[in-house]
GULUMSE-424048 format. One line per 2 residues: number of its first residue (from 1); for each residue y, z, x of N, C-alpha, C, O. Coordinates in nm, 3 decimals, m for minus. Layout:
NUM = Y:Z:X:Y:Z:X:Y:Z:X:Y:Z:X  ... $
***
This chain:
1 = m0.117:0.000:0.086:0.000:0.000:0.000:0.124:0.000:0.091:0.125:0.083:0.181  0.238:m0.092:0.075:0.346:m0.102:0.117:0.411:0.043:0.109:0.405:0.109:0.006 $
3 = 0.480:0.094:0.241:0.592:0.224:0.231:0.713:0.210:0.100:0.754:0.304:0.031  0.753:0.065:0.091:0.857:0.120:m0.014:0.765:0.119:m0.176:0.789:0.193:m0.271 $
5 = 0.681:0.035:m0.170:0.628:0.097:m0.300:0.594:0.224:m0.285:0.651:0.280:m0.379  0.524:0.318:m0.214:0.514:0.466:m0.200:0.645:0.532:m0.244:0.657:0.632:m0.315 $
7 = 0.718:0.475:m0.201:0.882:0.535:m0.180:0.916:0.554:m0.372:0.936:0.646:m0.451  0.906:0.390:m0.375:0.934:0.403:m0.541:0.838:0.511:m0.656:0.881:0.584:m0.745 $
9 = 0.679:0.483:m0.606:0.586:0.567:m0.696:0.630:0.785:m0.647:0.585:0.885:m0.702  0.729:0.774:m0.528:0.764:0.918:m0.530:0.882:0.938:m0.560:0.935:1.046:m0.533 $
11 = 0.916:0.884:m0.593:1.094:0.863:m0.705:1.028:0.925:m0.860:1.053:1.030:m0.920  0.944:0.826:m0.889:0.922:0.865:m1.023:0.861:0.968:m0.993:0.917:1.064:m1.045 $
13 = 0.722:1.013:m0.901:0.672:1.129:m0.952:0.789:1.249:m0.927:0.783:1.353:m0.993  0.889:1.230:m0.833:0.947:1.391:m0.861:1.066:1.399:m0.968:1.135:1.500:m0.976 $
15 = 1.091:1.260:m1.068:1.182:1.238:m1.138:1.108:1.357:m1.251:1.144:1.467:m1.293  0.984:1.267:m1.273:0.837:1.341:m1.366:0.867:1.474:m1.390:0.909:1.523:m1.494 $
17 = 0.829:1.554:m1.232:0.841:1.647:m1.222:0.940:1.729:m1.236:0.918:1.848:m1.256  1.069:1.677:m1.226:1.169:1.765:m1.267:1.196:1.745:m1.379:1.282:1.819:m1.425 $
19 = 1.142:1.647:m1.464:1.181:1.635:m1.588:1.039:1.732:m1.712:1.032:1.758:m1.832  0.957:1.754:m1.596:0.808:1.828:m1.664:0.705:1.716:m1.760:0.614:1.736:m1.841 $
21 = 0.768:1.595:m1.706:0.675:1.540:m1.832:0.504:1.549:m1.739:0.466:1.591:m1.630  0.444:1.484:m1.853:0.288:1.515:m1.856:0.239:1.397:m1.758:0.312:1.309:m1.714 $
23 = 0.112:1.410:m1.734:0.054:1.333:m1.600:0.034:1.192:m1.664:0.067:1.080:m1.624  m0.019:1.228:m1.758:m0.003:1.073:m1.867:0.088:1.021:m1.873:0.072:0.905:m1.834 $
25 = 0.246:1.055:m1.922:0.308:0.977:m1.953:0.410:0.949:m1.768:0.518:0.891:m1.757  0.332:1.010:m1.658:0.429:0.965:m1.538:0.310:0.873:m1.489:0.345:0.758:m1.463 $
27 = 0.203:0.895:m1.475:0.104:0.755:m1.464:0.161:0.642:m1.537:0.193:0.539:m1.477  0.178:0.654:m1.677:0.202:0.485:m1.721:0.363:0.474:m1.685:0.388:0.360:m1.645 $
29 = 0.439:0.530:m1.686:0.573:0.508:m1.638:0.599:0.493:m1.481:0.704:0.446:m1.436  0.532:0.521:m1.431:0.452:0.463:m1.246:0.416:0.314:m1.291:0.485:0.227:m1.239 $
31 = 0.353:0.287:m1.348:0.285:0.123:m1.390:0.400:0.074:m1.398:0.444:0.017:m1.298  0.476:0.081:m1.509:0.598:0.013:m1.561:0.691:0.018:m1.529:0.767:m0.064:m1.580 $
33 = 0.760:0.128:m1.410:0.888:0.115:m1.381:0.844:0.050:m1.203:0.910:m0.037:m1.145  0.737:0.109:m1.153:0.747:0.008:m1.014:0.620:m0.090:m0.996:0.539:m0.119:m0.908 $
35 = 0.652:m0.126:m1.134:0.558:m0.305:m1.166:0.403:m0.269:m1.092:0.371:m0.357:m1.012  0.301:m0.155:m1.103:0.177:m0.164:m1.004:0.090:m0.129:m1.136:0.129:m0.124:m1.252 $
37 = m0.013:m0.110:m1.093:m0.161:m0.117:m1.168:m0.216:m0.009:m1.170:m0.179:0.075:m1.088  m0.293:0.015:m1.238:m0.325:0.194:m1.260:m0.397:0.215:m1.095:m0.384:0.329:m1.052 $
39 = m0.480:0.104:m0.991:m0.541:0.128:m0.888:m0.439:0.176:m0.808:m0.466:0.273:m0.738  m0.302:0.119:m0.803:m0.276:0.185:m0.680:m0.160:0.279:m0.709:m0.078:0.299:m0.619 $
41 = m0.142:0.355:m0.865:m0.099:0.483:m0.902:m0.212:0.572:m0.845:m0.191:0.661:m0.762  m0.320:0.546:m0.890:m0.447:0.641:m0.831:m0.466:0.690:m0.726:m0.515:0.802:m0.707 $
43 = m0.415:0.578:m0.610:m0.425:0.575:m0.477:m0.297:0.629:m0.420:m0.307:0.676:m0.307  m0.165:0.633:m0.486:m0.073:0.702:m0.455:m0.115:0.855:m0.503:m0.097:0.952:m0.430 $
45 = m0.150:0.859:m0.582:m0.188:0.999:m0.637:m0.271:1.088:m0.538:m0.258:1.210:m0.533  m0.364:1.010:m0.456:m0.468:1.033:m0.372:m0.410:1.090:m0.224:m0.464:1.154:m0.134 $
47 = m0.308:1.050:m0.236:m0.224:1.056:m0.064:m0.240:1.234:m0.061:m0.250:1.325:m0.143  m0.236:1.222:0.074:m0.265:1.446:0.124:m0.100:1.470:0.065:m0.010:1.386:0.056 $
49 = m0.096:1.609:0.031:m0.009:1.667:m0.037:0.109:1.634:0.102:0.226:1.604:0.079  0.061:1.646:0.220:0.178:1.654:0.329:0.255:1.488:0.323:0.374:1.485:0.354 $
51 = 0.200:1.380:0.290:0.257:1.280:0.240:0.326:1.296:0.191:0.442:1.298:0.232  0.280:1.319:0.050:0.395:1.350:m0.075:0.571:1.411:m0.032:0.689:1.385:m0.054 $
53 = 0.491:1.501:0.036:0.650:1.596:0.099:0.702:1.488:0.156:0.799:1.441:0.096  0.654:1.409:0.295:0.747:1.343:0.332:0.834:1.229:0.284:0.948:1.204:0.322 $
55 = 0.748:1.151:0.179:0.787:1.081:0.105:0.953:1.108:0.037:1.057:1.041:0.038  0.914:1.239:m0.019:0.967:1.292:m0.142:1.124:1.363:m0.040:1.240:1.368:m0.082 $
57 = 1.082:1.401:0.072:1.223:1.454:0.206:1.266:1.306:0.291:1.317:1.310:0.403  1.233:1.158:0.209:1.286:1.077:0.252:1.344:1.028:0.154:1.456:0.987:0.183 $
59 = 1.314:1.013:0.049:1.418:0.992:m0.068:1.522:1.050:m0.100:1.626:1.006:m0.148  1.471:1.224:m0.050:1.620:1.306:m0.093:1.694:1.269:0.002:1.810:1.259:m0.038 $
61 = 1.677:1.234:0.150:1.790:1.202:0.241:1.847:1.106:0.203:1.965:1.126:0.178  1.798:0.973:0.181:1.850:0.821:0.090:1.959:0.900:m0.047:2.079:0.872:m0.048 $
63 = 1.924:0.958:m0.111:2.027:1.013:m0.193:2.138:1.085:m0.163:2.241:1.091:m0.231  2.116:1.139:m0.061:2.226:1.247:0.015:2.315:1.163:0.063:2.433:1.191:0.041 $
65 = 2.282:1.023:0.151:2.360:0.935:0.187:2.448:0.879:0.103:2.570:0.881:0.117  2.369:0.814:m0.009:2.443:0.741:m0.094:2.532:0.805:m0.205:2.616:0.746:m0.272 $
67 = 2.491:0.959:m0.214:2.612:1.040:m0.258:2.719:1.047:m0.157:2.823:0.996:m0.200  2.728:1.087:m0.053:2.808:1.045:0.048:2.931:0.972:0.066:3.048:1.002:0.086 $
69 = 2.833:0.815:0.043:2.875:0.724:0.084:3.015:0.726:m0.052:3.137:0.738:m0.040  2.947:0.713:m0.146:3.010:0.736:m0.308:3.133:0.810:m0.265:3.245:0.759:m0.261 $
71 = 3.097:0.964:m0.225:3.231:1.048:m0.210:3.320:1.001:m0.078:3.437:1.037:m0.064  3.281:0.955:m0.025:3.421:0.876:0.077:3.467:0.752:0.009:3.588:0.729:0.015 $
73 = 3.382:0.658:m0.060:3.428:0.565:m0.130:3.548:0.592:m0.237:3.639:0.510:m0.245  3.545:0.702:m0.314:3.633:0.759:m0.389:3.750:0.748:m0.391:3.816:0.813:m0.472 $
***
């Protein structure tokens, strides 16, 4: 599996998660918002928990930036 699809399937899962929805409805919203197939939600799902973290402490930095960037843009 490509890093930025990982990137995208850990967007949604910690969106999921902060939003509490159910494993069901962030599996099919994994399908449909970053266009993949239930095989390689499964297989993202599968990654060691220490993945996940890094994944998930590389997105928050990408956000930190682009808030950033936003507040000097201002």
């Amino acid at each position: 599996m490509k890093h930025i699809t990982k990137l995208k399937l850990a967007a949604v899962h910690q969106l999921c998660d902060a939003k509490d929805k159910s494993t069901e409805f962030m599996t099919v919203f994994m399908q449909d918002t970053c266009k993949v197939n239930l095989d390689c939600v499964n297989a993202y799902m599968m990654l060691k928990d220490e993945e996940h973290s890094a994944l998930f402490k590389e997105i928050n930095e990408f956000v930190e930036l682009l808030n950033n960037i936003n507040y000097i843009i201002k």
